[in-house]
Structure formats: C-alpha cells, structure tokens
C-alpha positions as CSV (number, residue, x, y, z in Angstrom):
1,X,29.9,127.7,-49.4
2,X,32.7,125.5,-50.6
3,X,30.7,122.2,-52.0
4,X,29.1,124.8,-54.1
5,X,32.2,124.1,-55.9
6,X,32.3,120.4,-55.9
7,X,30.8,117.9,-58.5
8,X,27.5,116.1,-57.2
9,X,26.9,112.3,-58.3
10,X,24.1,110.4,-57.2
11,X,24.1,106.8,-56.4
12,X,21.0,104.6,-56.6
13,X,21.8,101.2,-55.1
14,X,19.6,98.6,-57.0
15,X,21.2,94.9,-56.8
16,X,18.7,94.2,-53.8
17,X,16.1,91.3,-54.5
18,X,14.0,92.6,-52.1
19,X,13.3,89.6,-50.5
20,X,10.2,90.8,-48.2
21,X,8.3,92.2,-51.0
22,X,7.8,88.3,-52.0
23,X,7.8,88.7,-55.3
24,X,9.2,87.0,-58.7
25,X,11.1,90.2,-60.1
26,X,12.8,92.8,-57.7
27,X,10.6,95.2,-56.0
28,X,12.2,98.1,-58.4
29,X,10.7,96.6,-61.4
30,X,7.1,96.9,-60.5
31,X,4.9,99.6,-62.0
32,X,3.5,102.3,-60.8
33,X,0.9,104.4,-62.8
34,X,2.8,102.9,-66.1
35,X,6.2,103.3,-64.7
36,X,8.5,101.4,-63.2
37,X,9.7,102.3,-59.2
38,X,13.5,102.6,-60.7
39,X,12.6,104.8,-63.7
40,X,10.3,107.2,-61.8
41,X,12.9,107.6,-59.3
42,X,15.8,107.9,-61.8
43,X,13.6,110.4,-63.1
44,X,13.3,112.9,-60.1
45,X,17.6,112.9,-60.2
46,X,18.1,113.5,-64.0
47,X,16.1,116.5,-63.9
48,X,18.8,118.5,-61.3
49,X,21.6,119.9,-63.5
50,X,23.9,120.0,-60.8
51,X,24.3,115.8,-60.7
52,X,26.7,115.3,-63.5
53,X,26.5,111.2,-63.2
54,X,23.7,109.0,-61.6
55,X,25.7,105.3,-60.8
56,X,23.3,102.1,-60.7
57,X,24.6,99.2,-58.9
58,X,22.8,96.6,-60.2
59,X,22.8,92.3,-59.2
60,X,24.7,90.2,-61.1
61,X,21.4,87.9,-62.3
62,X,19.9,91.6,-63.5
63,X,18.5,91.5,-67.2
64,X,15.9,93.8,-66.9
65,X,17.5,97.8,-66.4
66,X,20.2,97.7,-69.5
67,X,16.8,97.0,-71.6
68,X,14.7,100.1,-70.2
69,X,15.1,103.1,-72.6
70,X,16.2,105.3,-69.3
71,X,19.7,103.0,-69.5
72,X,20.6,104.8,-72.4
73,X,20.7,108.3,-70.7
74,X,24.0,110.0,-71.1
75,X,23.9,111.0,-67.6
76,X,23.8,107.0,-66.3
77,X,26.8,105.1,-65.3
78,X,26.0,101.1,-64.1
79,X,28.6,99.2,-62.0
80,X,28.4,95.5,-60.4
81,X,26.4,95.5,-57.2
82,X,27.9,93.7,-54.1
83,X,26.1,91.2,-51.9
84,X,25.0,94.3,-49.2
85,X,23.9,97.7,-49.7
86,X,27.3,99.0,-48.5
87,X,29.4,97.1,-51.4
88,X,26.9,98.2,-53.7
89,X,27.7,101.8,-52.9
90,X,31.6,101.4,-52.0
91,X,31.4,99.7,-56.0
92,X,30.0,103.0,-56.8
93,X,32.5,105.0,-54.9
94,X,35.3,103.6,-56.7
95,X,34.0,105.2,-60.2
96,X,34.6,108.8,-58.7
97,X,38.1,109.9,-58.6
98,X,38.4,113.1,-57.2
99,X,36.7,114.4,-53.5
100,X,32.9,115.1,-54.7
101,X,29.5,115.4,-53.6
102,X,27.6,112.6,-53.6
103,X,24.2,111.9,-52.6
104,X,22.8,108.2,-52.3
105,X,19.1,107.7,-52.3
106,X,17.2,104.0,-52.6
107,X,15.8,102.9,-55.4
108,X,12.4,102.1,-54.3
109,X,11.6,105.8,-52.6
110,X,9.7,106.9,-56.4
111,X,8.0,109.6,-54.2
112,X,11.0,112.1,-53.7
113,X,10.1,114.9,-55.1
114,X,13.2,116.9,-56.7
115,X,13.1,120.2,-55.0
116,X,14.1,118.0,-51.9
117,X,17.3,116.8,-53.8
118,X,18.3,120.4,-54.8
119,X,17.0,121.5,-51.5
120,X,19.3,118.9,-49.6
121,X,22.3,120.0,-52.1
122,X,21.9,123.6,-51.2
123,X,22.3,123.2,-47.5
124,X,24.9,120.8,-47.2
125,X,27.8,122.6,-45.7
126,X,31.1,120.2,-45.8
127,X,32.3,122.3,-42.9
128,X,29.6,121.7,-40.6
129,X,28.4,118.1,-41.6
130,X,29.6,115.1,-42.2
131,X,26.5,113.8,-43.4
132,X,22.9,115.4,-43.9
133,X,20.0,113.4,-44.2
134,X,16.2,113.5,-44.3
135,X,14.3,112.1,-41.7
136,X,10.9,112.4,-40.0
137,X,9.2,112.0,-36.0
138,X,7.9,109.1,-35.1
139,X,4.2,109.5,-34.4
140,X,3.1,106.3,-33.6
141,X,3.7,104.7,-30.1
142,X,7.5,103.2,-30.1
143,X,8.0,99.3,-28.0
144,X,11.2,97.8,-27.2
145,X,10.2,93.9,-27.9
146,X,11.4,90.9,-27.6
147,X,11.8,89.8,-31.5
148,X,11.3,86.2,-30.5
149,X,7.8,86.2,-28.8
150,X,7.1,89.8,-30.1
151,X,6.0,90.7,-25.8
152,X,6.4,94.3,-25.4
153,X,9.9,94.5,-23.1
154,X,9.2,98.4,-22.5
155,X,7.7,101.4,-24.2
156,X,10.2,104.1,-25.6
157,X,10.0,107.6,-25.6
158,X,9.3,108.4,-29.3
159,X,10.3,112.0,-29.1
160,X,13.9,111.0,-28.6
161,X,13.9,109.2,-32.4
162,X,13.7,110.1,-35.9
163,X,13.0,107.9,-38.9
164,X,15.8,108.2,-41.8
165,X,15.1,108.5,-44.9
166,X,17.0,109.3,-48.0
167,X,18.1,110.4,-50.2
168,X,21.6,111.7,-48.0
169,X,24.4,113.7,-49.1
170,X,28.3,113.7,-48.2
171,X,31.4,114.0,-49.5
172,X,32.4,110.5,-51.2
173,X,35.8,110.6,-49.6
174,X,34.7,110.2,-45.7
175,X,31.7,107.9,-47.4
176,X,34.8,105.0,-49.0
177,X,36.6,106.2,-45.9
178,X,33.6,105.3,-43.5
179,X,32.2,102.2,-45.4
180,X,35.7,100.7,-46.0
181,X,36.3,101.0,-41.9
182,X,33.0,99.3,-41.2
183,X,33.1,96.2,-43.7
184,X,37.2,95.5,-42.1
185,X,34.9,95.5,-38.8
186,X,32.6,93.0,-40.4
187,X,30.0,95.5,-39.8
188,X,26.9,96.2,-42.1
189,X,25.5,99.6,-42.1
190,X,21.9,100.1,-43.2
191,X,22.2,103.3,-44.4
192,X,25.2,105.6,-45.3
193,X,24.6,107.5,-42.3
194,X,24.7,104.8,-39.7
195,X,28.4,104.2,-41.3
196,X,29.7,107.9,-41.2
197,X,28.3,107.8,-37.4
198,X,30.1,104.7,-37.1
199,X,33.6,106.6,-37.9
200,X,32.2,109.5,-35.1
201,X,31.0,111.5,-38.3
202,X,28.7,114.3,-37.4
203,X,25.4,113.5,-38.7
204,X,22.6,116.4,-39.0
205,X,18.7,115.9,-40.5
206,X,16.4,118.1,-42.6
207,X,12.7,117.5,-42.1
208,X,11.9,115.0,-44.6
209,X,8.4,114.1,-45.9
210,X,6.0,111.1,-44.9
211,X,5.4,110.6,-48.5
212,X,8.7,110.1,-48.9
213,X,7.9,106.0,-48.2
214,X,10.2,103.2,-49.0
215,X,8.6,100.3,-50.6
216,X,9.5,97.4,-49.0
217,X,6.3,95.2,-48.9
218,X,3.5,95.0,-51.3
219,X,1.1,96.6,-49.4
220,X,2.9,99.7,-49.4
221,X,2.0,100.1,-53.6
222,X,-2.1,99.8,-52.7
223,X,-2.0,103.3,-51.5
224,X,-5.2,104.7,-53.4
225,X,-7.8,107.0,-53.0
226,X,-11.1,107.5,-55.0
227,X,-13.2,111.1,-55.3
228,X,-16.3,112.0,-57.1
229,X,-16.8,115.6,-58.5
230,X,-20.0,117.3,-59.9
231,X,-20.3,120.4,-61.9
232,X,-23.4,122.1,-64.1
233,X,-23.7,125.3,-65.5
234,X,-26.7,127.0,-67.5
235,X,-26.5,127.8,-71.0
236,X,-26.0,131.0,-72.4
237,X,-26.4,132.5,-76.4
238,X,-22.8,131.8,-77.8
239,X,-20.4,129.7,-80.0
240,X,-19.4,126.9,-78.5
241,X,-19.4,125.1,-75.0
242,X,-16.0,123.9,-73.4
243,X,-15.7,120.0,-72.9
244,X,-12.5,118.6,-71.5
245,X,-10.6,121.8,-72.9
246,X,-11.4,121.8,-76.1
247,X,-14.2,124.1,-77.6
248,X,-17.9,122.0,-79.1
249,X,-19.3,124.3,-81.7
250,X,-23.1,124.9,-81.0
251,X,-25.1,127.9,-80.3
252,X,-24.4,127.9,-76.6
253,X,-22.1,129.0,-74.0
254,X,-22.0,128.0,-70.5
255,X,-23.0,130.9,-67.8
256,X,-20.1,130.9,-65.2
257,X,-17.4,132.7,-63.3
258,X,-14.6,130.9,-65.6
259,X,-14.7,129.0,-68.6
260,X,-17.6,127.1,-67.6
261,X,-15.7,123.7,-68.5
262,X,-17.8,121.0,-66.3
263,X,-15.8,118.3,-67.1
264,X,-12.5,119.6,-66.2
265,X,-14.2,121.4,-63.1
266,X,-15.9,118.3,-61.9
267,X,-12.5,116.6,-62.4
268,X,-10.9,118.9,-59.9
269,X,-13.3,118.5,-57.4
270,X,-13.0,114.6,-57.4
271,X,-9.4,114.8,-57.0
272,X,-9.5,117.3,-54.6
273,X,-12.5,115.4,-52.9
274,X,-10.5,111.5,-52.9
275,X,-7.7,113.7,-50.4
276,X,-10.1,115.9,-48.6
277,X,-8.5,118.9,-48.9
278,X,-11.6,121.0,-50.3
279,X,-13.5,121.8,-53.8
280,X,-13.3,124.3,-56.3
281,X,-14.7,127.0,-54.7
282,X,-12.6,126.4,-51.6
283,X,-9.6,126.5,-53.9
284,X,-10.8,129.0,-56.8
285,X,-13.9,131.5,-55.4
286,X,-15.9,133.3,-58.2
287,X,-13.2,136.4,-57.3
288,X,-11.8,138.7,-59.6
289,X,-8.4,136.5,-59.6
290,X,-9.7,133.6,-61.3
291,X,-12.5,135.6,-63.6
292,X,-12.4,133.7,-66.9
293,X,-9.7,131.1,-65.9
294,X,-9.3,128.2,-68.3
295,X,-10.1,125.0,-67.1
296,X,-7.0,123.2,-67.9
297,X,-5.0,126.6,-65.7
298,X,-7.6,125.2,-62.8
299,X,-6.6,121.7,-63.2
300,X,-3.2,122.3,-63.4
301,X,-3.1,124.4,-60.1
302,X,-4.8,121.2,-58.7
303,X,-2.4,118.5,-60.2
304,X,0.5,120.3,-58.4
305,X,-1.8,120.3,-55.1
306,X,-2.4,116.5,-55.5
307,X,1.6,115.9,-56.3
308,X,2.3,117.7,-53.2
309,X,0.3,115.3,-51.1
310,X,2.8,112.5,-53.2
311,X,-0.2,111.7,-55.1
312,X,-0.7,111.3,-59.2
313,X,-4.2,111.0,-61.1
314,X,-4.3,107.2,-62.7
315,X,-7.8,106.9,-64.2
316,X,-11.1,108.9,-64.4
317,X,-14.6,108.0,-65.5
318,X,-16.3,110.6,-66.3
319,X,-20.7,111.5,-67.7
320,X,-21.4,114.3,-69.3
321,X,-25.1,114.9,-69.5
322,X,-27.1,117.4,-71.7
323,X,-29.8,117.2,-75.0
324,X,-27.9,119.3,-77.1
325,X,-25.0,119.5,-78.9
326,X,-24.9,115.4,-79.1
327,X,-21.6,113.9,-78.6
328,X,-21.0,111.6,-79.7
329,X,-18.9,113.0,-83.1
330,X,-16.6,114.8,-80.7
331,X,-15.8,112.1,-78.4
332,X,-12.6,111.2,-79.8
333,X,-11.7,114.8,-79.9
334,X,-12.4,115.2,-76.2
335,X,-10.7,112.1,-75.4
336,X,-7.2,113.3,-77.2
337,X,-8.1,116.6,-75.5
338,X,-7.9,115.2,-71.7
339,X,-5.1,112.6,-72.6
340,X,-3.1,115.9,-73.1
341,X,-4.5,117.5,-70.4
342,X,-3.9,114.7,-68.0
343,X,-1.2,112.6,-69.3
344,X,-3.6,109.7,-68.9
345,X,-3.5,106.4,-71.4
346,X,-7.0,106.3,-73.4
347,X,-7.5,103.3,-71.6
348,X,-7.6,104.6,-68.3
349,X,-9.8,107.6,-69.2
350,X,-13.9,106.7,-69.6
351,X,-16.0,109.1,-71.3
352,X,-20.1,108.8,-71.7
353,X,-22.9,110.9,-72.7
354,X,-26.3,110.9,-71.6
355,X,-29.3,113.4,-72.2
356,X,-31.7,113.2,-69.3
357,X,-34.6,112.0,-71.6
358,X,-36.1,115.3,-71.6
359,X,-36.2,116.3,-68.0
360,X,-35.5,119.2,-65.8
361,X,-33.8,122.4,-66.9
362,X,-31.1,120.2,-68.6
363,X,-34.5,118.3,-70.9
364,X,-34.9,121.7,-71.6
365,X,-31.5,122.6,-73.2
366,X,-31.3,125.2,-70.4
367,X,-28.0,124.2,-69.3
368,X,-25.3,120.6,-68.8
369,X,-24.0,119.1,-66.1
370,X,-21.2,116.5,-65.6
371,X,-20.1,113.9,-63.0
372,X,-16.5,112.4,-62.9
373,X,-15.1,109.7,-60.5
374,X,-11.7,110.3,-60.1
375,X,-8.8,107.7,-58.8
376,X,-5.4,108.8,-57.5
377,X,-2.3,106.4,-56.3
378,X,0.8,107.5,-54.3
C-alpha cells in the first residue's frame, strides 16, 4: 500500500491538567507499578521501528517530563502545548514538514499494548480512510439525560454507538488541514477523529480493547486483583530441589511432571487464580509437551496470559514449607532469583520458611509444599 511508504510520527498530547482526576500533579505523572502513566505509555511507541519521532506537547507550568530519563530518548521531540487538545496536536503538526503518517494516542491510555499500534499502522490504507481508529461496543445500557437534573430523557439504542479510543492514525496533512478548519469555526474536537469528520473525512474503526482504558479519574488506577496458589511435590533421591528458579543443593529432588519448582508453580496459579482464567494444570497438563518444562518457561507463558488481560504482577508473598534443606542461607539467593524472574523490587516480593514442626509427610522429609498470594494491577 502507499503509506507503506510514508514516515510515521506519533504524537502524545500531554499539557492537560487533568482537572477531574483532582489531583496536585497531572494525572500523567502518577505511578503505576513504579512507573509513571507517561513513561509506560511512551514506552509501548518507542519500541515500533517504523515511528521515526514521538512529539510531547507539554503545558507551559510543566517541570516534571524534561527531568524523567525517557526525555533524553533520541527518538523524542517536545513542543509547547496549547490551551486544548487540538492546539496541542496542531503545535505538533507544525514540526512535520512533509505529508506523513501520524498517529496520535493520549497520554493517560498506559494499557496499549504495541502490537495494536503496528497493527493499526499496517491497515491504514490512505486511499480508503481518512482516519482509522480503535473503538469498542457499548455494553452497558445507553440514556439520553438531562445534564442538569441528571432525569433520564430517553433510552438509546446502544448497538448504533461505538466508544473511541486511541491511539488513531492519518495522514498529518488532512489532520492540520481538519483541525485548522475547526478552531477558525471556534470549534473544539475531542478527538482527532471528530475533527476529520468534521471536514466530511471518512472515518473507519478497528476493534479496540476494553483494557485499552483512559484514566481520567482516580478510581480508574484501583483496578487490582489478588490470587492465592498452592503447590507440593514429594521428594525424590537427587541433587538439588528447585526454589524460585534457582537450584538448593541437598540430597533431594522433587517427584513431578516438570521441574517440580513449587514456588514458581504456586505463583502461576495465584496469578492465574486473581483473573479466573484456570490453574496450571488447565494451562500446562502433565502431557508430553510440557515434560520437564522449567518453571520460569511456565511462568513466562503465564505473564504473557496475564498482560493480555492488560494486567502486570506488582507484589507476591510467598511460604515455602518443608524440614529439610533449611533456608534460610539461600534466601537472598532466591530472592535475587525471582527479582529476575519477575521484574519485581525486593520490596514488593515476601519470602518465608516454615517446617511444619514435624508433621505429616512434609515432618517427615517426604516431600515440600509452597503457598504464594499473588497481586496484579491493570
């Protein structure tokens, strides 16, 4: 297709204060699993080769984003915002000189996943669109009200609407061309797509994702969930058990199916337990497929699982419990194991061991077990 052949720029509009999120900084400097909205959005962009520039409008009172190490990327051009969304971008628009695709994606959706950026690049045909957008259906029931007394006027027929979403792709040309003609109106689009239409653009949607969320009030960041997983195994004559991916020299090994590694294993399960989407064995049956699988292969199957859902691991606590090997001399060792493993800070990973004060098979030194709580935020 031709815009195969066209330069792609991305602009992220952040000079908004974000007034409804009632807060003392702009929503796009709150953090998320250590990272900030703008960064982890930024992020998703400067991993696609085919963007060549990523342009950040940003408010004149802004002293926070020219400090963050991500400024500093080659790839990152910032420009004066304007007082509405539209000025920000038009600012933008100015910077490109020649006819290009450019997509334009808000600041505060840190859930887009990349594929979806290549994926909208990919099928944006400047011959057949004007402007291509993600959206989604409206599944709740959809009033027409009276914004004064908030009285329901009439119910609408929610099959007839779509909710827009970005990030959205055009060619920058008919984007100046369309934003310039509605600011001369005195008109304020609220998305570049509303002022392509505005021009008589044709405008066409890809299914978009409900993860996808824009973070406009504060309640929209307490999106967490919380699973428990459980694993044990009996012990075996060997050389070593496996603990959070890394290998305790003893004379045992665990009896199982794969490596027999209970904390990773009962990790998995929590996390797969907080969405309800299944356990282990839904996911990885004791089948010749996953016969001696590594833990941390089985964990990183599930991590891409749990991102899919728009979800990311942010703390664990985790008990291990057996008589023998103690330990306690390898808990630092585990520790740097699963902060590898899971990208984790120490402080959000909890590790304890317990013996079961002689009791049962695992009083016996017959086998371990292990129980992990598991929390994950959106």
């Amino acid at each position: 297709m031709k815009n195969q052949i066209k330069k792609v720029y991305a602009i992220i509009p952040s000079a908004g204060s974000g007034t409804r999120f009632n807060a003392a900084i702009p929503k796009q400097y709150f953090n998320i699993n250590e990272e900030l909205i703008i960064e982890k959005t930024i992020n998703h962009f400067l991993n696609i080769d085919e963007i060549i520039k990523l342009i950040i409008p940003l408010g004149e009172q802004d002293k926070i984003f020219s400090n963050l190490d991500i400024a500093k990327n080659e790839k990152i051009q910032i420009v004066s915002g304007g007082d509405t969304r539209a000025e920000s971008v038009l600012n933008a628009l100015k910077t490109i000189k020649e006819n290009s695709m450019v997509i334009v994606h808000d600041a505060v959706r840190p859930f887009i996943q990349t594929e979806m950026i290549k994926n909208l690049i990919v099928n944006f045909d400047e011959e057949k669109d004007d402007a291509l957008v993600y959206g989604i259906p409206i599944y709740e029931a959809l009033k027409k009200i009276d914004p004064d007394t908030l009285s329901i006027k009439k119910s609408v027929d929610r099959n007839k609407y779509y909710l827009a979403q970005t990030p959205q792709i055009c060619l920058s040309n008919v984007l100046k061309e369309s934003i310039n003609f509605c600011l001369n109106d005195k008109f304020y689009p609220g998305d570049e797509s509303e002022a392509i239409e505005k021009i008589g653009g044709k405008v066409r949607f890809l299914p978009g994702s409900r993860s996808n969320i824009k973070i406009t009030v504060q309640e929209d960041l307490l999106n967490e969930k919380i699973g428990n997983g459980f694993d044990s195994h009996r012990f075996l004559p060997g050389d070593g058990l496996m603990i959070g991916g890394c290998k305790i020299p003893c004379q045992y090994k665990f009896d199982a199916h794969s490596d027999g590694d209970i904390v990773l294993h009962a990790l998995i399960d929590s996390m797969l337990g907080s969405l309800g989407i299944g356990d282990i064995g839904t996911h990885f049956p004791n089948t010749e497929e996953w016969k001696d699988s590594e833990g941390e292969y089985l964990y990183k199957l599930t991590n891409e699982m749990i991102k899919e859902k728009g979800y990311s691991l942010s703390q664990i606590d985790i008990i291990v419990v057996l008589e023998e090997p103690r330990l306690n001399t390898f808990r630092e060792k585990i520790i740097t194991s699963l902060k590898r493993i899971t990208g984790l800070k120490e402080s959000n990973i909890g590790f304890k061991a317990k013996t079961s004060e002689k009791m049962g098979f695992i009083g016996k030194s017959e086998g371990a077990a292990c129980f992990v709580m598991a929390k994950l935020n959106k």
